[in-house]
C-alpha positions as CSV (number, residue, x, y, z in Angstrom):
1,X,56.8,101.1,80.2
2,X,56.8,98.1,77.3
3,X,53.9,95.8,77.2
4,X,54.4,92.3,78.5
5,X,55.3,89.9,75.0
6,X,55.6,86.7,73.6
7,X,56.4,84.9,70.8
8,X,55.8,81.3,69.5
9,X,58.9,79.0,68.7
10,X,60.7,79.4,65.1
11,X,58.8,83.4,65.0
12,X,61.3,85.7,65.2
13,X,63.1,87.0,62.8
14,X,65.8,85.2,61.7
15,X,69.8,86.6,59.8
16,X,72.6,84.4,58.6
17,X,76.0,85.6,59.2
18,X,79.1,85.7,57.1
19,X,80.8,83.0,59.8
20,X,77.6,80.6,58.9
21,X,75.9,81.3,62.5
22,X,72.4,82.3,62.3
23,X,71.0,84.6,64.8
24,X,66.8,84.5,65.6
25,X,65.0,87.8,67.7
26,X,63.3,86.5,70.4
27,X,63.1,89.7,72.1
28,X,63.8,93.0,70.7
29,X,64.6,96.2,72.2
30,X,61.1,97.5,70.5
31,X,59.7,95.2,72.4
32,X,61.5,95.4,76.0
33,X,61.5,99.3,76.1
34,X,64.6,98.9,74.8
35,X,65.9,97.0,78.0
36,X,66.9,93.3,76.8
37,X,67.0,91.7,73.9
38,X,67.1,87.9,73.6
39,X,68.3,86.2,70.2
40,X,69.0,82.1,69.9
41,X,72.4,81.2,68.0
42,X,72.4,78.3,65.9
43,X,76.1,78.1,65.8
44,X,77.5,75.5,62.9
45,X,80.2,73.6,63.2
46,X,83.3,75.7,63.8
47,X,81.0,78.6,63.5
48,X,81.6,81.2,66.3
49,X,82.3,85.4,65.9
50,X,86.2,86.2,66.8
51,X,87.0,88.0,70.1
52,X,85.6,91.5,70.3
53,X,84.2,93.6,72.8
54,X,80.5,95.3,72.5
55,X,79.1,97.6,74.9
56,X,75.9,95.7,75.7
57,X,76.2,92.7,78.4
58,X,75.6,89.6,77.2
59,X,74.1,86.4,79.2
60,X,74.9,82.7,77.5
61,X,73.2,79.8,77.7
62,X,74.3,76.7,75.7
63,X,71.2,74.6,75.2
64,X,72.9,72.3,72.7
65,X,76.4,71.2,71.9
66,X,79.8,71.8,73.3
67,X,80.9,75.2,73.0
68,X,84.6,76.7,73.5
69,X,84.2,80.3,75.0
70,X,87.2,82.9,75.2
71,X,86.2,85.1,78.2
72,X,88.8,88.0,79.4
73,X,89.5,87.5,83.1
74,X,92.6,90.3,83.6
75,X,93.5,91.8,80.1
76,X,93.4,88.7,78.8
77,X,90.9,85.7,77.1
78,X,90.6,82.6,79.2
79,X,88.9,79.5,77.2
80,X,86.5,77.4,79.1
81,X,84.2,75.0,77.5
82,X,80.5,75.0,78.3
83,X,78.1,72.4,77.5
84,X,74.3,72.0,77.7
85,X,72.4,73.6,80.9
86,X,76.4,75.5,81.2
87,X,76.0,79.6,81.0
88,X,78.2,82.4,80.9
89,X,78.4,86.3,81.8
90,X,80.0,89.1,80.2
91,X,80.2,92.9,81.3
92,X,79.9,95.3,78.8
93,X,83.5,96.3,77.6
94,X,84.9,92.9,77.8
95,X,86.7,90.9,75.4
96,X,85.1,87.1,74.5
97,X,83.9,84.7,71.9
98,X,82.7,81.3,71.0
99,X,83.6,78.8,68.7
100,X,81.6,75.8,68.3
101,X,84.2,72.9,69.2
102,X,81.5,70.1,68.4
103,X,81.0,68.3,65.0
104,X,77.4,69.0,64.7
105,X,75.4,72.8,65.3
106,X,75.4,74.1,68.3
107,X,72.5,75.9,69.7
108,X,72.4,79.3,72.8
109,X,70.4,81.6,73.6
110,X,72.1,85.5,74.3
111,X,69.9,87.7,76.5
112,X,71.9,91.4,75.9
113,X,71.0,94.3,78.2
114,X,70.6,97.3,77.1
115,X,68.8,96.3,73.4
116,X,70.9,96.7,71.0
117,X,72.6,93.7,69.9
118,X,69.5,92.9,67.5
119,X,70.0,95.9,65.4
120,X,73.8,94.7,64.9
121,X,72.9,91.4,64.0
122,X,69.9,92.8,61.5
123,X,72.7,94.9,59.8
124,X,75.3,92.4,59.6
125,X,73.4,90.1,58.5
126,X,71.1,88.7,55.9
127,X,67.4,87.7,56.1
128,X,66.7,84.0,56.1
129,X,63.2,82.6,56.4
130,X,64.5,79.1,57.7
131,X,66.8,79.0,60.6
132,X,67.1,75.4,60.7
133,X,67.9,75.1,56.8
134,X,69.9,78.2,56.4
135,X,71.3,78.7,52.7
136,X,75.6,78.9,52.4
137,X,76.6,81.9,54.1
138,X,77.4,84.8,52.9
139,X,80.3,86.6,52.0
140,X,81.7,89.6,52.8
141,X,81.9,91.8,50.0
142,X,82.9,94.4,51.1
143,X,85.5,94.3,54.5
144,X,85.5,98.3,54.8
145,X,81.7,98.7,54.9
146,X,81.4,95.8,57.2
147,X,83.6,97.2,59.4
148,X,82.0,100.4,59.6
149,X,78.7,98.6,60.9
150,X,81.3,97.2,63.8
151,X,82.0,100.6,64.5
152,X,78.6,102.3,64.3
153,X,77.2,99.3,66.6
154,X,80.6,99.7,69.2
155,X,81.8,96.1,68.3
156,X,85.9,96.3,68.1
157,X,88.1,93.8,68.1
158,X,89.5,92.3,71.1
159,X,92.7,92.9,70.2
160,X,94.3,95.5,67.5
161,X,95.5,91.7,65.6
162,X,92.2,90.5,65.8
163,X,90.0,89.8,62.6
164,X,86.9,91.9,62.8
165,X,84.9,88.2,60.7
């Protein structure tokens, strides 16, 4: 059994993804037994990852902004925006993303069940010290090796069309 935890605001480690989002631990699977982990987005922008599927479920919560989310209600993605205080569920398997629809950053928190989705997010992307003040993002060098983390991790694209980021 994991130890009970905490962690003071702006602690957790902290990556910058190619799209410009940048994604802070809050709870890692380390720390949870490897049960939950719980990362906040700060979503620029625009910012938001493509529809894909991952096999961990995932738990939103919009705490700032207005954020456009592409959830898959039978075979296919239905767009509902969510606001502040507005939450949304997705099993394992299915297909969904979010695009920040507002003209300044957008901020959730992700609670993912199993652990898991922190290791992605570590590999994919790069260290920053400063979530708040995060540097231009990155680029993706190389689209092949990228995808190979997708595949490692169980992130696919939604669809066979879809861009992988």
């Amino acid at each position: 059994m994991a130890d009970a935890h905490h962690r003071r605001a702006e602690s957790g480690e902290s990556f910058l993804l190619p799209g410009g989002d940048v994604h802070t631990v809050m709870l890692s699977g380390a720390e949870s037994g490897g049960q939950l982990a719980v990362l906040e987005i700060r979503c620029p922008p625009g910012g938001g990852p493509p529809p894909h599927t991952e096999p961990t479920h995932a738990f939103f919560r919009v705490l700032e902004g207005e954020v456009e989310f592409s959830l898959e209600q039978g075979g296919a993605l239905e767009t509902v925006v969510l606001r502040a205080g507005d939450t949304a569920f997705v099993p394992g398997g299915a297909g969904h993303a979010f695009h920040n629809r507002s003209g300044f950053p957008a901020r959730l928190i992700v609670v993912g069940q199993p652990a898991g989705l922190e290791e992605f997010i570590a590999e994919a992307g790069v260290p920053i010290e400063n979530p708040t003040t995060p540097p231009a993002p990155p680029e993706i060098s190389d689209r092949a090796q990228m995808e190979i983390v997708f595949d490692r991790r169980g992130i696919k694209p939604f669809q066979s069309d879809s861009a992988v980021w």
